[in-house]
C-alpha positions in Angstrom: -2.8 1.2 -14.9 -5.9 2.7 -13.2 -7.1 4.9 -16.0 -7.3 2.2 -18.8 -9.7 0.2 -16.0 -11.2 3.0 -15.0 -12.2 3.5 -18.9 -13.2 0.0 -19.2 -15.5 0.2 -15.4 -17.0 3.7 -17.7 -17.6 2.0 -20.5 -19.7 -1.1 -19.2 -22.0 1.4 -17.0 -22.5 3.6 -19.9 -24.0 1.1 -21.7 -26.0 -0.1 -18.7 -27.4 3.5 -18.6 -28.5 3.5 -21.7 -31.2 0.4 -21.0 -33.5 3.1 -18.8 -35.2 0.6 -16.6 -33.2 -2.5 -15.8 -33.6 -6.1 -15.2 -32.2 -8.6 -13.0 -30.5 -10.2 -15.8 -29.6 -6.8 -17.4 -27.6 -6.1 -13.9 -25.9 -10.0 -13.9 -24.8 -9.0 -17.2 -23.2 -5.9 -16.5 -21.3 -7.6 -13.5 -20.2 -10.4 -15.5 -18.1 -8.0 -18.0 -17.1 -5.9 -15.0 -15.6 -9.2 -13.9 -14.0 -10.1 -16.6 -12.5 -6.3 -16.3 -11.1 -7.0 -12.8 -9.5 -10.5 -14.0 -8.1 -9.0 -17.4 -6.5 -6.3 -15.1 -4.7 -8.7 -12.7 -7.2 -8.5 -9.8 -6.8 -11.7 -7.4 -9.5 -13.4 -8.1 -10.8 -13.9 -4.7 -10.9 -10.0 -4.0 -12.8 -9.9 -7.7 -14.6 -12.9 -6.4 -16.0 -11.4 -3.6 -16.4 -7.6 -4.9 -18.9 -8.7 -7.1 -20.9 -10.9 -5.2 -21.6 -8.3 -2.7 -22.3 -5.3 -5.2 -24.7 -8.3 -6.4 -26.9 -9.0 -3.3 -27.0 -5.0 -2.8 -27.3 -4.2 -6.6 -30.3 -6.7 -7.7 -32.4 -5.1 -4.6 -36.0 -3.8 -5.0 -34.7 -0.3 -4.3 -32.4 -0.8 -7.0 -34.4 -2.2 -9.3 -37.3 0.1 -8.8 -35.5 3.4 -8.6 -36.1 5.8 -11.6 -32.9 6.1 -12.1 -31.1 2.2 -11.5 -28.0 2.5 -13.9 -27.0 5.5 -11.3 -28.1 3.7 -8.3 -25.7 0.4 -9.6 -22.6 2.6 -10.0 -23.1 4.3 -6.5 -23.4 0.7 -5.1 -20.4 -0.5 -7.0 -18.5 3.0 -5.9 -19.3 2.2 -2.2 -18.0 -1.0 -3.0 -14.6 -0.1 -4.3 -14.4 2.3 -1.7 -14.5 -0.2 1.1 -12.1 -2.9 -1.0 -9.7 -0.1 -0.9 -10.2 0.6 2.7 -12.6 3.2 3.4 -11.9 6.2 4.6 -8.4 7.3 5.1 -6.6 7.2 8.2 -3.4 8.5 9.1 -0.6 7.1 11.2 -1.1 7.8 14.6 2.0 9.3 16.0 3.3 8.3 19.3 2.6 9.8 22.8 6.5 9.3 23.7 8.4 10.1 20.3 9.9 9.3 18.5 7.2 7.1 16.0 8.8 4.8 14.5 7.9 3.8 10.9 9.5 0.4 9.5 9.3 0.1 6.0 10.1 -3.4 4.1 9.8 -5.0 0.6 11.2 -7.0 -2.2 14.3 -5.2 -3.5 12.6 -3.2 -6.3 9.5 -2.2 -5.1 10.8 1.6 -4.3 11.3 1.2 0.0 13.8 3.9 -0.4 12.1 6.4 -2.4 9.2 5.3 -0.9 11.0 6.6 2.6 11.9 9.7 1.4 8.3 10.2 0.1 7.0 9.9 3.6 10.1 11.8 5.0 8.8 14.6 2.9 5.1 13.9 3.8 5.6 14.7 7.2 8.5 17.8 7.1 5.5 19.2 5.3 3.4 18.4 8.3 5.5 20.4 10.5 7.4 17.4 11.8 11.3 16.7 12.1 12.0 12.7 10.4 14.9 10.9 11.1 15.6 8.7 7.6 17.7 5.2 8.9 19.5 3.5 6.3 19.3 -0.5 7.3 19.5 -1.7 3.7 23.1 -3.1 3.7 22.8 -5.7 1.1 22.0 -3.5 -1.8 24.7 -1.8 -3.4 24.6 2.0 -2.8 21.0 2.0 -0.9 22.5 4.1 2.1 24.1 6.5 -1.1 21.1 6.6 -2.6 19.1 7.4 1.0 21.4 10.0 1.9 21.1 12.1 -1.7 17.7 11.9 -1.0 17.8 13.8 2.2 19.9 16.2 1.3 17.4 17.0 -1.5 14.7 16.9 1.2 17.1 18.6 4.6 16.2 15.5 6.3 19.0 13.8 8.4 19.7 9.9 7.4 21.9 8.1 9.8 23.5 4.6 9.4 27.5 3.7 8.9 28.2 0.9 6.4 30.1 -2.1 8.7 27.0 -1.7 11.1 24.1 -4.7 10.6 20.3 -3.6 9.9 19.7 -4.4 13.6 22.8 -2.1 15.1 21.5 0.8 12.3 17.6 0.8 13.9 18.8 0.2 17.0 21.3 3.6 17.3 18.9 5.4 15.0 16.1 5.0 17.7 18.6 6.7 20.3 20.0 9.0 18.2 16.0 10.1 17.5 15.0 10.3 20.9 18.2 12.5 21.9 17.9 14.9 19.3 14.1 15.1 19.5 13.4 14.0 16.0 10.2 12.1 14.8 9.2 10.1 13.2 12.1 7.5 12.6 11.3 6.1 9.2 13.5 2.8 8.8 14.8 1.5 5.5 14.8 -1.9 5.7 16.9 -4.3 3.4 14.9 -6.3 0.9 15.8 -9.8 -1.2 14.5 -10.7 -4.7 12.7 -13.1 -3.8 11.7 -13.9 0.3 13.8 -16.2 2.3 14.2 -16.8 5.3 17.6 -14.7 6.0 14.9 -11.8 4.9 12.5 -12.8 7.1 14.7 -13.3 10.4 16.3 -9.7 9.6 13.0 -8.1 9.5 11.4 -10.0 12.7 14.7 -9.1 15.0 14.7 -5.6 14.1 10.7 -5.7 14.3 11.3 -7.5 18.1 14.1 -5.3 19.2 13.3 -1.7 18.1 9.5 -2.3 18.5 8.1 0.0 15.1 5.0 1.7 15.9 3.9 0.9 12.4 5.1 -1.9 9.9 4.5 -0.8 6.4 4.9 -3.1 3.4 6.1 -1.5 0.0 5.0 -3.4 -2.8 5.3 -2.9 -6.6 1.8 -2.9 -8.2 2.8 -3.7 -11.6 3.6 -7.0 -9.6 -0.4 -7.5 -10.2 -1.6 -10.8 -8.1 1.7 -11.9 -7.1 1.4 -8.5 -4.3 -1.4 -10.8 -2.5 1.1 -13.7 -2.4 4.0 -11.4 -1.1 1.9 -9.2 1.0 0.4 -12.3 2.7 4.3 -13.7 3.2 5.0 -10.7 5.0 2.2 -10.9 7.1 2.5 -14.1 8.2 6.3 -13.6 9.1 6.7 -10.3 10.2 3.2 -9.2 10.5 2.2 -5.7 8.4 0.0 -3.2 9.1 -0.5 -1.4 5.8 1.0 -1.6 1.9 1.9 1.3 0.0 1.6 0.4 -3.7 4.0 1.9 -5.6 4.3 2.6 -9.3 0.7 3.2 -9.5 1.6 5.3 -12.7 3.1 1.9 -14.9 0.6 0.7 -17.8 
């Protein structure tokens, strides 16, 4: 997915190298097809929109313009750019001063919450921590099965008895964390195929009784501009304070 755009972003500042010194309308030109790149790969177009109006105020500068080398100077600008769209620099999770942190994770059913939990469960054993996995997803068949092999693979513990609701899972999982002294507590959340509101009340009364520390949203990126509409759904309803796009490695 990113490599064939990534080919195509090459590809248009190639040839914009090859011009030596460049013109207004010889940048306007290059951002046009670098549009058209964004759209073609399922870019929202307000984010493309946006994008490449600012790397055209910065981009058709004097500096730019007048630098001796201005095809180089346009790709560092669009660079910075995408760098920012993404979000900067990275950050990591803060962990709480009382453990343990808890980490909620939700999502359409598909999008890869429990792998995705067992990813992070892995992430931070690495770090030198001790996760607690919590399987809350109840409505799809074999999700706690499928959370449990996983930690087994990984050594990490996963608590959650089928009979139990989400809410009674997070709840005892946050105890059961604090008593044994693991952290974080990563919860596996159920998801829908489509959002409703039985989705949405599950996810804001586990959110408003176990009080997460961090909300994550797991998304599907082949899902392309439909992951604004969901992420902005979530949002609204829940509130999120990240997305992890999975299945960056889909064509």
């Amino acid at each position: 997915m990113l490599e064939s755009l990534s080919t195509r972003l090459q590809t248009i500042f190639d040839k914009l190298g090859g011009r030596g010194r460049l013109s207004e309308e010889n940048i306007q030109e290059a951002l046009r097809e670098v549009r058209v790149a964004l759209l073609e790969a399922d870019v929202n177009f307000k984010v493309v929109r946006a994008f490449v109006d600012r790397v055209k105020t910065r981009a058709v500068g004097q500096d730019v313009l007048a630098s001796l080398t201005p095809a180089q100077q346009v790709v560092k600008v669009v660079h910075g750019e995408l760098v920012e769209l993404l979000g900067g620099s990275g950050h990591r999770l803060a962990m709480a001063s009382h453990p343990p942190t808890v980490i909620m994770l939700m999502g359409l059913q598909g999008s890869g919450k429990t792998t995705t939990a067992a990813k992070l469960a892995r992430l931070y054993t690495k770090q030198g921590q001790h996760p607690l996995l919590a399987a809350a997803d109840t409505q799809r068949p074999a999700a706690m099965e499928q959370l449990r092999t996983l930690g087994a693979q990984l050594d990490v513990p996963v608590t959650g008895t089928p009979g139990q609701t989400p809410l009674e899972i997070c709840r005892a999982a946050r105890e059961e964390a604090a008593a044994r002294g693991l952290t974080p507590l990563i919860l596996d959340t159920a998801g829908r195929l489509h959002i409703d509101e039985a989705l949405l009340a599950e996810l804001q009364a586990i959110r408003r009784e176990v009080a997460p520390h961090h909300v994550l949203l797991v998304v599907d990126a082949m899902t392309g501009q439909d992951a604004v509409t969901v992420a902005d759904r979530f949002n609204q309803a829940v509130g999120i304070d990240a997305v992890i796009l999975t299945k960056l490695d889909g064509d």
